[in-house]
Backbone as a chain_set.jsonl record, in Angstrom:
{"seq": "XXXXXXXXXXXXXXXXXXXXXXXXXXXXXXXXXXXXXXXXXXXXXXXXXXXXXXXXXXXXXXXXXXXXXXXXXXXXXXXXXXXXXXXXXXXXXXXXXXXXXXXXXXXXXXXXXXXXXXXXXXXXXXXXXXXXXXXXXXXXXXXXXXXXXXXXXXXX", "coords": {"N": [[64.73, 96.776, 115.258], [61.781, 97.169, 113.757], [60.681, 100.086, 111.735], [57.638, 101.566, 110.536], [58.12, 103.608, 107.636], [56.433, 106.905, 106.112], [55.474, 108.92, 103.815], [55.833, 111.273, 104.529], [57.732, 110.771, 106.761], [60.122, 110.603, 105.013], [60.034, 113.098, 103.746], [61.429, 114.176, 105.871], [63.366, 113.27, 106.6], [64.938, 113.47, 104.725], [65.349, 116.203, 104.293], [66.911, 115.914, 106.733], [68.961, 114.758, 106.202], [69.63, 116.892, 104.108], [70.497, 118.959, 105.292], [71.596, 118.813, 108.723], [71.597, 120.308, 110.705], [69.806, 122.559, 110.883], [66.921, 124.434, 112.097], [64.324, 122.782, 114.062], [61.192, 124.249, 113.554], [62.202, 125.051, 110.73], [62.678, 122.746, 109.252], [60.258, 121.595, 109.921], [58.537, 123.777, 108.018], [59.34, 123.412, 105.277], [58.803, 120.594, 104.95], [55.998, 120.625, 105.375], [54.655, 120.348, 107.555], [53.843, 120.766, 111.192], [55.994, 122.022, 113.88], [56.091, 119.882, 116.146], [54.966, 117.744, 115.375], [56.64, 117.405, 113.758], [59.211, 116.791, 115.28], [58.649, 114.439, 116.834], [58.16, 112.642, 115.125], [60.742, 112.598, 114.507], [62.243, 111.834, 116.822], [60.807, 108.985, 116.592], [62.273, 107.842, 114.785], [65.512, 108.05, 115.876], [65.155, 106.451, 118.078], [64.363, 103.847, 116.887], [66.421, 103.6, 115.165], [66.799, 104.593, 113.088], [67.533, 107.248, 112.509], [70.737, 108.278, 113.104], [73.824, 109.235, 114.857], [74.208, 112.912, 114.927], [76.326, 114.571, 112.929], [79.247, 116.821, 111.749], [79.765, 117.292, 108.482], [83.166, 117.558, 107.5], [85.855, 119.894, 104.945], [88.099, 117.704, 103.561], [90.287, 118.44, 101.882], [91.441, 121.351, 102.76], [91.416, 121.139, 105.559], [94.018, 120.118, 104.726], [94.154, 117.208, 104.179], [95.333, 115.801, 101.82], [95.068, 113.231, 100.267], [93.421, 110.482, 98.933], [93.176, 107.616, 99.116], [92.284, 104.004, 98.321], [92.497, 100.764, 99.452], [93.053, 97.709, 98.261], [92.675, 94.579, 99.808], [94.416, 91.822, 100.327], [93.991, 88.725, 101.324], [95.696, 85.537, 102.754], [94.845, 84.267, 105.261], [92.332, 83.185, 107.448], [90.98, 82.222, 109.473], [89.691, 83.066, 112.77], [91.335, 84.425, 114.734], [92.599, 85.715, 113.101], [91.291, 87.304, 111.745], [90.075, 89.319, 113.63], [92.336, 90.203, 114.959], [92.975, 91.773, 112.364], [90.326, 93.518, 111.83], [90.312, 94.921, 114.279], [92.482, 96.691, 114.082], [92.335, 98.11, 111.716], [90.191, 99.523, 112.613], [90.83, 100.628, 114.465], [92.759, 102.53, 113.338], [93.119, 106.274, 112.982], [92.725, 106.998, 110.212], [91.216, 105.812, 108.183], [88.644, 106.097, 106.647], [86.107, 104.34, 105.754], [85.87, 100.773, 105.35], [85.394, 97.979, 103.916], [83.824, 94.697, 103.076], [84.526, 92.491, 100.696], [82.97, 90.422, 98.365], [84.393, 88.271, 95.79], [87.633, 88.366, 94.062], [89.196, 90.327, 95.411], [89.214, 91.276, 99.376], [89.174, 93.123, 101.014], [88.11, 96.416, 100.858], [89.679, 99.774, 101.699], [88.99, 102.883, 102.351], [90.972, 105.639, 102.896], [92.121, 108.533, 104.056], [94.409, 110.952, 103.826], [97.25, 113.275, 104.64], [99.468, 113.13, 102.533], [101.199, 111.303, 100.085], [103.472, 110.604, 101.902], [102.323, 110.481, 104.324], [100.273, 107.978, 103.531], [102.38, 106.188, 103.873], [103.538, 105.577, 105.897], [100.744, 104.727, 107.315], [100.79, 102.358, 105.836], [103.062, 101.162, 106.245], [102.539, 100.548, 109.409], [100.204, 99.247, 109.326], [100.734, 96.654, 107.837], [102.512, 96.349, 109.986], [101.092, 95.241, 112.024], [99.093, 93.692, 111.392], [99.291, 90.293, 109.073], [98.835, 90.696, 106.132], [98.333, 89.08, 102.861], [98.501, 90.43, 100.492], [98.619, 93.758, 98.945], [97.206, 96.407, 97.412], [97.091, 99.838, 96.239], [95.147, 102.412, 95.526], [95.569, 105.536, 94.306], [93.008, 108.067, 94.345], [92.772, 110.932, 92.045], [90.924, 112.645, 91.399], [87.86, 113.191, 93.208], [84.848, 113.027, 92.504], [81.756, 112.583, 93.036], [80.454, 112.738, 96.443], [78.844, 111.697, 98.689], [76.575, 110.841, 102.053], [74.41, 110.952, 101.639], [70.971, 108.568, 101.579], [69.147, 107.504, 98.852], [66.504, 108.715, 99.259], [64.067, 109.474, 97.38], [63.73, 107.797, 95.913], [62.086, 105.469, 95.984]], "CA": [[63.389, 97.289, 115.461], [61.029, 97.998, 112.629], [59.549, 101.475, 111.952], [56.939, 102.131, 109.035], [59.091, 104.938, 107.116], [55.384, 107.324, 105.465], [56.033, 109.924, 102.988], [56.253, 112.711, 105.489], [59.049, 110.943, 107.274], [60.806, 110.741, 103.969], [60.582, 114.446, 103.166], [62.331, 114.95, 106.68], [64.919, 112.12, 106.483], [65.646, 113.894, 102.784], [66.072, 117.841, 105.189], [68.126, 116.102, 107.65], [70.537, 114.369, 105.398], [70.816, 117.212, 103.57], [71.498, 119.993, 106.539], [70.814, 118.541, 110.196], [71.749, 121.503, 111.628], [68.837, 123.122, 110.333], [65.873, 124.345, 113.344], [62.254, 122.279, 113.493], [60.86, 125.128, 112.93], [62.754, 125.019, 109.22], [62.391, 121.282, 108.51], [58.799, 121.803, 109.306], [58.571, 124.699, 106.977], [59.869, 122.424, 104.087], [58.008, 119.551, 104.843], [54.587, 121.188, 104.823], [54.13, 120.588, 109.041], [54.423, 121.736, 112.051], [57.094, 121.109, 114.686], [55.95, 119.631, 117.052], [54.827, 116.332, 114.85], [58.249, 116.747, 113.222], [60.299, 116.393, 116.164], [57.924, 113.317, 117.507], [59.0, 111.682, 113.962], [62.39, 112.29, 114.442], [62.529, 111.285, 117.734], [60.452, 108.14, 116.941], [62.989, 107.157, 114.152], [66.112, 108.223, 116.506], [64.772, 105.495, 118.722], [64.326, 103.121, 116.04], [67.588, 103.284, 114.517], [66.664, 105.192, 111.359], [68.405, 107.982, 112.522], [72.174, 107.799, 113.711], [74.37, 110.456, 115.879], [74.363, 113.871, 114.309], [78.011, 115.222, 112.867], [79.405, 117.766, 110.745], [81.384, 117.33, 107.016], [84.48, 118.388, 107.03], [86.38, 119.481, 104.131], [89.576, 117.043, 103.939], [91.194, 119.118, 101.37], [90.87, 122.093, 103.453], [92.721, 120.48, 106.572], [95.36, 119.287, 104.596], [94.297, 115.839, 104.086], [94.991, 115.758, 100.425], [95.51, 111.997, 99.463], [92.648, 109.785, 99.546], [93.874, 105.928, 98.814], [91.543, 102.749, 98.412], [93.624, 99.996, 99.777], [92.695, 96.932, 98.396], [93.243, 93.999, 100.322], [93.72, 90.479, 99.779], [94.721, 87.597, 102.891], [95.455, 84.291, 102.647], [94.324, 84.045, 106.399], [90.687, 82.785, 107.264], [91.002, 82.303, 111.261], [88.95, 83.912, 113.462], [91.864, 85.746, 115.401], [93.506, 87.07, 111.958], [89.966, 88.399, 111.403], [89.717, 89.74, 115.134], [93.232, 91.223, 114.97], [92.978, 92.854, 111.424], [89.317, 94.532, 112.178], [90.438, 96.313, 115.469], [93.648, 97.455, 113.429], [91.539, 98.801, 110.62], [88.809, 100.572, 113.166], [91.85, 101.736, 115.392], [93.29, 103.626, 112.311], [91.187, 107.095, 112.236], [92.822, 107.668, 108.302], [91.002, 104.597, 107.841], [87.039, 106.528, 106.577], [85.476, 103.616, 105.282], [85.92, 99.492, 105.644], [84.354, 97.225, 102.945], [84.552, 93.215, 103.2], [83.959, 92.308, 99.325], [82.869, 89.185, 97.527], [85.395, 88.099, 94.527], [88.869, 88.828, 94.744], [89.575, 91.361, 97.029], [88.737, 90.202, 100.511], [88.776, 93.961, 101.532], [88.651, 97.564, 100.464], [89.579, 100.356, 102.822], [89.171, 104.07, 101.706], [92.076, 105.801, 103.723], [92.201, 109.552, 103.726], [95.991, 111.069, 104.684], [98.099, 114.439, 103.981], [100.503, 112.803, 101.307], [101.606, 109.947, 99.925], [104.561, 109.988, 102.374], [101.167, 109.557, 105.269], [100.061, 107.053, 103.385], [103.081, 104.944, 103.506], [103.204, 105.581, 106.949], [99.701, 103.844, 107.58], [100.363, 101.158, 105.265], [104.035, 100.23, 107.497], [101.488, 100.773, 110.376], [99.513, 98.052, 109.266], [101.352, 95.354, 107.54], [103.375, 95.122, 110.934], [100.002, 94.89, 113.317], [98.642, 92.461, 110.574], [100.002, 89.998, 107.905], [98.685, 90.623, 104.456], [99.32, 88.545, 101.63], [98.714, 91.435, 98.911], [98.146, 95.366, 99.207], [97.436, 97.385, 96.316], [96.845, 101.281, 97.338], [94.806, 103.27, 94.21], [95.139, 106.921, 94.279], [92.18, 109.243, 93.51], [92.938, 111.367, 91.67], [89.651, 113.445, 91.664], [86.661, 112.721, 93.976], [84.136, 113.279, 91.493], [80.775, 112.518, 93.572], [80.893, 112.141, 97.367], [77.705, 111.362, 99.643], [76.18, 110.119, 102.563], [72.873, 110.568, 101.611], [70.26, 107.577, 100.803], [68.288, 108.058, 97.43], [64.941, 108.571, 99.822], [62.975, 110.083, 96.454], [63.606, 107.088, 94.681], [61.699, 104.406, 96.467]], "C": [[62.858, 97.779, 114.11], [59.93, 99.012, 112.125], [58.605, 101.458, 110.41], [57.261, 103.573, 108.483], [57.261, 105.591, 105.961], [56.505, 108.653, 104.652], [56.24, 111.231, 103.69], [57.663, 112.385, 106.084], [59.931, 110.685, 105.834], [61.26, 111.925, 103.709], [61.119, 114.377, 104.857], [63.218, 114.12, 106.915], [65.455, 112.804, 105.623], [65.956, 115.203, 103.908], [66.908, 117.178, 105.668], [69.574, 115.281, 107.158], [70.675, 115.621, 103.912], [71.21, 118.823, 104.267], [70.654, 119.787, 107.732], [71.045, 119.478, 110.908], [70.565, 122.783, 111.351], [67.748, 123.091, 112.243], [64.547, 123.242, 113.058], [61.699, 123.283, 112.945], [61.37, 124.887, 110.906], [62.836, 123.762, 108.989], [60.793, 121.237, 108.637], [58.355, 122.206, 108.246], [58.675, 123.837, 105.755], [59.275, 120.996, 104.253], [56.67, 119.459, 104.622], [54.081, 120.158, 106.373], [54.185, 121.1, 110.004], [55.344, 121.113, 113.182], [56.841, 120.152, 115.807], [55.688, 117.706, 116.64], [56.423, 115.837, 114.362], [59.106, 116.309, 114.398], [59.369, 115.09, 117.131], [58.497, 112.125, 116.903], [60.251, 111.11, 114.139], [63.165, 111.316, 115.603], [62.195, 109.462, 117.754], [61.835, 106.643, 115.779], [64.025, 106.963, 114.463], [65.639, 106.519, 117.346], [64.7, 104.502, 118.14], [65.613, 102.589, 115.35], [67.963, 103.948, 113.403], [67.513, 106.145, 111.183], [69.709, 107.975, 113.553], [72.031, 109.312, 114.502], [73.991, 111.33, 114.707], [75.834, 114.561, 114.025], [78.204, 116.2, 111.391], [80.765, 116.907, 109.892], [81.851, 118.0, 107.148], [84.753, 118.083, 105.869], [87.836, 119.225, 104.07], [90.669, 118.184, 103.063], [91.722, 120.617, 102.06], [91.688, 122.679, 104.927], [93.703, 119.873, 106.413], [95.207, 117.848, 103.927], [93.955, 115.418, 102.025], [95.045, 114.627, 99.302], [94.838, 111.442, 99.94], [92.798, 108.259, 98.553], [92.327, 104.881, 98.99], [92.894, 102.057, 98.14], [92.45, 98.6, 99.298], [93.285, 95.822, 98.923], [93.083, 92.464, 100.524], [94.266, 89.667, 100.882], [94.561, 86.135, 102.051], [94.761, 83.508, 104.294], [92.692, 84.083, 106.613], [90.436, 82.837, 108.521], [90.688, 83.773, 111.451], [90.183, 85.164, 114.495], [92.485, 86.63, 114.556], [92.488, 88.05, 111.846], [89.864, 89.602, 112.446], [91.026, 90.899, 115.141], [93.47, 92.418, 113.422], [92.051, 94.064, 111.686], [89.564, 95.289, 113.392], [91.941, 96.889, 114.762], [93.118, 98.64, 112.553], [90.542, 99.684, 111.566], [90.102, 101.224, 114.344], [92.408, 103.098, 114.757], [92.414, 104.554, 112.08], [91.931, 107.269, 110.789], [92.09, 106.484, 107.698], [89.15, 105.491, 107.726], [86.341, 105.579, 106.732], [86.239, 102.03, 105.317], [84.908, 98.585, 105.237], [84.572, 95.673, 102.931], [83.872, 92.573, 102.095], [83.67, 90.968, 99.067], [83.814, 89.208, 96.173], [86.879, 88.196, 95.388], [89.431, 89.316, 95.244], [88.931, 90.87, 97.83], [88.013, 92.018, 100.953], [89.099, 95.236, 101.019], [88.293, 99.013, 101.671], [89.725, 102.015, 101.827], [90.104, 105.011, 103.016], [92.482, 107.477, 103.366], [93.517, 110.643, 104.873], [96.298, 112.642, 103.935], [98.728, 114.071, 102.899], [100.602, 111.774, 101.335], [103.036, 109.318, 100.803], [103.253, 109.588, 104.123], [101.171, 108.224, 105.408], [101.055, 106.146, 103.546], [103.308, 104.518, 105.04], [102.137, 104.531, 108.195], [100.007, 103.331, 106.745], [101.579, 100.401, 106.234], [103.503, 99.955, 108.397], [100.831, 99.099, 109.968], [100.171, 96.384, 108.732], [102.169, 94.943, 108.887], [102.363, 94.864, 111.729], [99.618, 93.592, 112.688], [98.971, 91.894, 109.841], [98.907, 89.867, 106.922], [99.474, 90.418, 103.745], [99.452, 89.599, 100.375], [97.976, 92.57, 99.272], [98.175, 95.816, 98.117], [96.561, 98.632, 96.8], [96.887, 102.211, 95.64], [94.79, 104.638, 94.931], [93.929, 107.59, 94.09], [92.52, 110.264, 92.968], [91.743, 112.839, 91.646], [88.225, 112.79, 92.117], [85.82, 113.411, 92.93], [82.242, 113.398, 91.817], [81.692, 111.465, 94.693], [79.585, 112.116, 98.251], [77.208, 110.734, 100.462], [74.493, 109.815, 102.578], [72.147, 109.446, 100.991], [69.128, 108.12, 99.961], [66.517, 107.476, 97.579], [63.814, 108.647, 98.304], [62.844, 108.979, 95.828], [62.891, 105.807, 94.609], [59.73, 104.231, 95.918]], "O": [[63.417, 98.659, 113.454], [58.709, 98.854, 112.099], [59.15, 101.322, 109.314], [56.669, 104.569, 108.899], [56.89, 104.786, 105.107], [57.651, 109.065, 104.829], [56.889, 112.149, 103.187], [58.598, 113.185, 106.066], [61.006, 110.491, 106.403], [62.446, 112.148, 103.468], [61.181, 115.603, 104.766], [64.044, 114.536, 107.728], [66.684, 112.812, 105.687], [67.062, 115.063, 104.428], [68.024, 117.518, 105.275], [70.726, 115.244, 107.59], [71.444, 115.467, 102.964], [72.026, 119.623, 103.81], [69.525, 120.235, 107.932], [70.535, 119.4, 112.025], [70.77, 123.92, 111.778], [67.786, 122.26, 113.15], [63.992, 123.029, 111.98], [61.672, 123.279, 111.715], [60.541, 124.542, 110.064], [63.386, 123.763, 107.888], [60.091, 120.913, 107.679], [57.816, 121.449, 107.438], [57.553, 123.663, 105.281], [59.479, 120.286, 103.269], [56.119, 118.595, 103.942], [53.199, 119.31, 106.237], [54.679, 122.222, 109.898], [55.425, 119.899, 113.37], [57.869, 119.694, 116.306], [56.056, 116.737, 117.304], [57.083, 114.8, 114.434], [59.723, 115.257, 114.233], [59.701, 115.035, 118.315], [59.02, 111.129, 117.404], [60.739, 109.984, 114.05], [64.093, 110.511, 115.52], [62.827, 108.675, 118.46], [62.102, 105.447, 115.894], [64.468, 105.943, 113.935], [66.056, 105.498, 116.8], [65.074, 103.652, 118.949], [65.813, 101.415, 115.04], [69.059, 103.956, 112.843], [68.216, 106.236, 110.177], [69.567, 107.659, 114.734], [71.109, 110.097, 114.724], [73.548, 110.843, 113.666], [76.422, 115.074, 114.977], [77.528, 116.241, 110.363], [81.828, 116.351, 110.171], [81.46, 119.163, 107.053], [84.482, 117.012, 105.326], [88.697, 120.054, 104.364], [91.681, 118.654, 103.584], [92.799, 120.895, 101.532], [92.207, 123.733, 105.294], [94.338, 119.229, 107.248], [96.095, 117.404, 103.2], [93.008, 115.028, 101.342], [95.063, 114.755, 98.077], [94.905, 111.366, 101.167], [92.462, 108.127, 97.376], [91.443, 105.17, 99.796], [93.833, 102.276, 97.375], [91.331, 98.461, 99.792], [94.49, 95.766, 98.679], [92.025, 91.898, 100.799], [95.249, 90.207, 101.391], [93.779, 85.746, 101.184], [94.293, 82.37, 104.338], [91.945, 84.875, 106.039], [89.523, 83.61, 108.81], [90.975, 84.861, 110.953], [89.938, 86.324, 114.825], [92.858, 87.778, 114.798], [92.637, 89.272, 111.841], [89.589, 90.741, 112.068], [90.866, 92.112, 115.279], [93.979, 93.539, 113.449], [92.45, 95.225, 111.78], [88.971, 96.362, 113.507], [92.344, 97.847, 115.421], [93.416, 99.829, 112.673], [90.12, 100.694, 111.003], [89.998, 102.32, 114.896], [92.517, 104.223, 115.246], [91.37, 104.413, 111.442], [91.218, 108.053, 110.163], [92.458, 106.192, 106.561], [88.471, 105.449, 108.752], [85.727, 105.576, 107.799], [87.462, 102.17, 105.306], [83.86, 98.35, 105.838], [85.753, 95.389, 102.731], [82.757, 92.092, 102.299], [84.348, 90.229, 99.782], [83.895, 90.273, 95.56], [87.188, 88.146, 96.578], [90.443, 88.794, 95.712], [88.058, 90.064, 97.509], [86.817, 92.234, 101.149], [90.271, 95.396, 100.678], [87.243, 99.265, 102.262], [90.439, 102.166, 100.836], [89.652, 104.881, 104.153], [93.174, 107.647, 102.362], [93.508, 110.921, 106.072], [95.721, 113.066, 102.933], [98.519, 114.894, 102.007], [100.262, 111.072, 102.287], [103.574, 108.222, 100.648], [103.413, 108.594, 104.831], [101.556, 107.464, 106.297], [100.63, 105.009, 103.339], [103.275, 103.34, 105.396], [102.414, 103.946, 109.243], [99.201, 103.863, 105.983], [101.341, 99.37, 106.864], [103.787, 98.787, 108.662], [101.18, 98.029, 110.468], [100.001, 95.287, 109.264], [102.511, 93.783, 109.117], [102.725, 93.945, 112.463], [99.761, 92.525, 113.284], [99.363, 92.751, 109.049], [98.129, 88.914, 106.969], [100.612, 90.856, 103.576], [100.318, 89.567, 99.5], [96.876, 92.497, 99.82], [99.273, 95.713, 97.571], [95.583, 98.544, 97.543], [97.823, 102.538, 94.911], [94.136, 104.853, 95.951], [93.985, 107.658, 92.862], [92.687, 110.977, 93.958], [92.112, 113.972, 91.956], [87.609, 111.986, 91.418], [86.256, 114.488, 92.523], [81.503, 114.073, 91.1], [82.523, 110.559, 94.616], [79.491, 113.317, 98.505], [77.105, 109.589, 100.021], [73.729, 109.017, 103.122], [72.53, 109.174, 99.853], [68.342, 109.001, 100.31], [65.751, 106.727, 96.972], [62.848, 107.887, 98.24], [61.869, 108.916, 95.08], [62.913, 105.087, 93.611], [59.076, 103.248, 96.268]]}, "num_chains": 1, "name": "protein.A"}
């Protein structure tokens, strides 16, 4: 479905990605309207697609989860059921954040966020026996350096 995104719903796409837990009342306030249009917006972009569920960041370090891995991942398999049985492996796994299906040489990169590197090895036995991969390489982070889900509304 396609909505016409105006500069008003911009400044309140920009409030609610960056605290949705915020009242109308206070995204009005900061948008320069009043609530009653804002929550018409929201609702009309909710309906649209523009806006997803609503959920809270956690912080992983916080709960423990102090090893965050990009798995890159390479197959020699092309069939539709390797595909079928890898992707419900990969969306079954919750240490599994993120799921990228690249152009070039990696086929796939998975960002994989665990307690330790003895987790991680954990979910990687986990997976090589549900699925056969021809090549795994599993980068550390070392320091998350910038992390965001917000889209760069101002910049359009």
């Amino acid at each position: 479905m396609n909505v016409r995104i105006d500069e008003l719903d911009r400044k309140i796409l920009s409030e609610l990605q960056r605290d949705a837990g915020q009242s109308l009342d206070e995204i009005a306030s900061r948008v320069g309207s009043s609530k009653t249009p804002v929550w018409n917006r929201i609702r009309k972009m909710r309906d649209a697609g523009v806006v997803g569920p609503q959920t809270v960041v956690l912080d992983a370090e916080a709960l423990g989860f102090e090893a965050c891995f990009f798995v890159l991942v390479r197959t020699s398999e092309h069939a539709s059921e390797w595909l079928d049985k890898f992707l419900a492996t990969v969306r079954a796994r919750p240490e599994v954040q993120e799921a990228h299906r690249l152009a070039g040489d990696i086929d796939y990169i998975l960002k994989v966020r665990v307690k330790n590197a003895r987790a991680y090895d954990a979910f990687y036995q986990a997976l090589i026996k549900d699925v056969r991969i021809h090549n795994v390489t599993a980068l550390l982070s070392m320091e998350e350096i910038k992390s965001t889900t917000a889209l760069p509304l101002d910049s359009e």
